[in-house]
N, C-alpha and C positions, 0 to 999 in steps of 0.2 A: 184549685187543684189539690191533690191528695196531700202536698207539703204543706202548703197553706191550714189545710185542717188539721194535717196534726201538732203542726207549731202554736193553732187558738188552743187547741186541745188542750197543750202541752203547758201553756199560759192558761187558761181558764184554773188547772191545780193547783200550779203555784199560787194563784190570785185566792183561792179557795183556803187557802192553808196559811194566808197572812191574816190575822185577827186583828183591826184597827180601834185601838179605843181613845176616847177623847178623858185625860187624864188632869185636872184643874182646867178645863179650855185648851190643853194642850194635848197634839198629836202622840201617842204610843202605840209602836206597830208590836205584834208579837208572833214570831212563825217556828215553823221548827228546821232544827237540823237531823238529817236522816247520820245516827252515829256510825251509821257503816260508811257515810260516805269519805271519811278520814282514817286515821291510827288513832282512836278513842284512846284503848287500851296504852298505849305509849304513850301517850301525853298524862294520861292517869297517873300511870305509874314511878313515871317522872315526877311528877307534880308531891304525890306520897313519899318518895325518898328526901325530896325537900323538906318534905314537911317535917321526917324523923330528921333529918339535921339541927334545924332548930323549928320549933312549934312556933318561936312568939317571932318569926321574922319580919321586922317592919322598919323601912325606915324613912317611912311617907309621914307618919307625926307623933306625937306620945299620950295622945289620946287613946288611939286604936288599940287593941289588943288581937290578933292576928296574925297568919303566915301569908307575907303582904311580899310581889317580887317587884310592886313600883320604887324605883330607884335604885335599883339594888340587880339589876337586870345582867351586868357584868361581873357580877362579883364569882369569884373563880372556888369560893368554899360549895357553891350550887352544881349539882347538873342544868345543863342547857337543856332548854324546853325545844323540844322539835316541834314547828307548827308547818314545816310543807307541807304534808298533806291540807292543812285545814285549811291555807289560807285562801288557797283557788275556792274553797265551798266561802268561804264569807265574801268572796268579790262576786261571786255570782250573787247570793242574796240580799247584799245592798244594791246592787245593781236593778234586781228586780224591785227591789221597796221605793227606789227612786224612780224606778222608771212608773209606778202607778202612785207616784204622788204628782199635784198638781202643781206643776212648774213650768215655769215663763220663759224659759233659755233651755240652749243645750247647753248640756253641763257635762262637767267631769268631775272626779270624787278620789280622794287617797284617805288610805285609813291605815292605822298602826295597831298593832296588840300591845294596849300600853300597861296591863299588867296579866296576872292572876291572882287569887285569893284560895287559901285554903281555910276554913276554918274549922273547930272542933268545937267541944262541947264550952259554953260560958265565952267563947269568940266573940265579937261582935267589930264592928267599922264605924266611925264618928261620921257626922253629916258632914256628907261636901257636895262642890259642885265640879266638872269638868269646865273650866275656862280657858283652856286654850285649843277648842275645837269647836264644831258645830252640834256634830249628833256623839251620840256614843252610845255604845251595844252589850249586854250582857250575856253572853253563852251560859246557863247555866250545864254543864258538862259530866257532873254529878249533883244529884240533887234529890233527898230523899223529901217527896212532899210533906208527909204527916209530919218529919222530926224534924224539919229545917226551915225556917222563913225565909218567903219572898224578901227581893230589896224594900225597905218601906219608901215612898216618896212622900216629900213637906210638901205641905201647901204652902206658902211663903206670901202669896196677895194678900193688901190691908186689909180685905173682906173678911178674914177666916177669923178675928178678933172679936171682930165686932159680933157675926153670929154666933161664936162659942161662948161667947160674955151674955148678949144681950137676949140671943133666939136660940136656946136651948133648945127647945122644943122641935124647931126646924130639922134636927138630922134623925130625930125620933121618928118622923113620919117621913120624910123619905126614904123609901129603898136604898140596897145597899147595891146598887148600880152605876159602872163608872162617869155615863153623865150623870149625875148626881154627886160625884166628887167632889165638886165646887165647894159642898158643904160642910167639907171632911178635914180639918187640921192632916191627917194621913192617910196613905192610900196604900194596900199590898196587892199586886197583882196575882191575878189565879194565873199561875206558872207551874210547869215541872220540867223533868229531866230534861235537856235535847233544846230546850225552848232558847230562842234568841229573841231579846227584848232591847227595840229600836227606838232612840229617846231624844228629844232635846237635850244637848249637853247643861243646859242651867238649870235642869229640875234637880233642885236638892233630892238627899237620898242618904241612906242609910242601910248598914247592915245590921236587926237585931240581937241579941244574945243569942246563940244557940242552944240547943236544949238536949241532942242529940251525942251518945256518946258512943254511937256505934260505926256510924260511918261519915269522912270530913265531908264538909258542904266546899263546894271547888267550881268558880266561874273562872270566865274568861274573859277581860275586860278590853272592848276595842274605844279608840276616840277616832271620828270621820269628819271629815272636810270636803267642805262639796264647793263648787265656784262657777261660773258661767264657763263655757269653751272658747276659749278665742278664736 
């Protein structure tokens, strides 16, 4: 019937618009967010008053050098980030990434915005991992391609020692394609503005120094849990 077609339809684009790459052996989805589909502008602009409050806000570790709001999420010297609008666009598109990955149950899934990030120029984020969830998501929400780097992701498997030590010559002749990764001590994904990047919560990761002194680089950081349905 004519509902039936426009709903493949309507699934064939979304499906068209998720970019699946296999990242060390491991799954990373990456799609985009249409910015109209929220108050872009207001969460922006929020995000920049924080930022002129204080630039070096962090108080996630003392490694980092950053305007970092994990842990710090209450603290009354901030404005409140409004995320109504967004949050119904993120439960639709994990919904969809779940629903075209290949899984054994019905499941159900809860996810939290567990931070943001603003950064400026000479900013950068120390390696971690998310360990108290399963996936975890990067909105990058502004993000100037040329002047600002992707997250980098570690390779962290014994493998990557051995061939940077022993088989040099091995990343030389491979392409620089993400099955090929394997070979890579780091990986930066081809991302830009809008893009939401869907991850195993254990892949190490990092933010590099910025370089950009014109306009701050600003994610939005979710962690997601997914489980069988009872």
């Amino acid at each position: 019937n004519k509902h039936s077609i426009r709903s493949f339809r309507r699934r064939i684009k979304v499906m068209d618009m998720i970019k699946n790459i296999v990242l060390f052996g491991f799954p990373v989805i990456i799609t985009k967010i249409n910015s109209r589909s929220y108050d872009k502008k207001l969460i922006i602009s929020t995000i920049e008053k924080n930022f002129k409050i204080n630039k070096k806000r962090n108080q996630w570790d003392k490694e980092s050098i950053l305007h970092h709001s994990y842990n710090d999420n209450t603290n009354s010297k901030y404005y409140k980030i409004d995320y109504t609008t967004l949050i119904p666009v993120y439960k639709k598109i994990i919904t969809e990434i779940f629903s075209n990955m290949p899984l054994s149950n019905e499941f159900k899934f809860n996810f939290t915005i567990a931070n943001y990030t603003c950064l400026s120029k000479c900013d950068y984020m120390a390696s971690h991992i998310h360990n108290s969830t399963d996936f975890t998501a990067v909105h990058y929400i502004q993000f100037d391609k040329k002047n600002h780097s992707a997250t980098t992701f570690e390779n962290v498997l014994p493998h990557i020692d051995y061939i940077q030590q022993l088989r040099p010559e091995l990343s030389k002749v491979l392409s620089n394609h993400h099955l090929n990764s394997w070979s890579y001590a780091s990986w930066k994904l081809d991302v830009e503005e809008n893009d939401f990047c869907f991850s195993p919560s254990f892949l190490k990761h990092k933010i590099e120094p910025q370089t950009s002194k014109n306009k701050n680089r600003i994610t939005i950081v979710l962690n997601i849990s997914i489980k069988k349905k009872n």
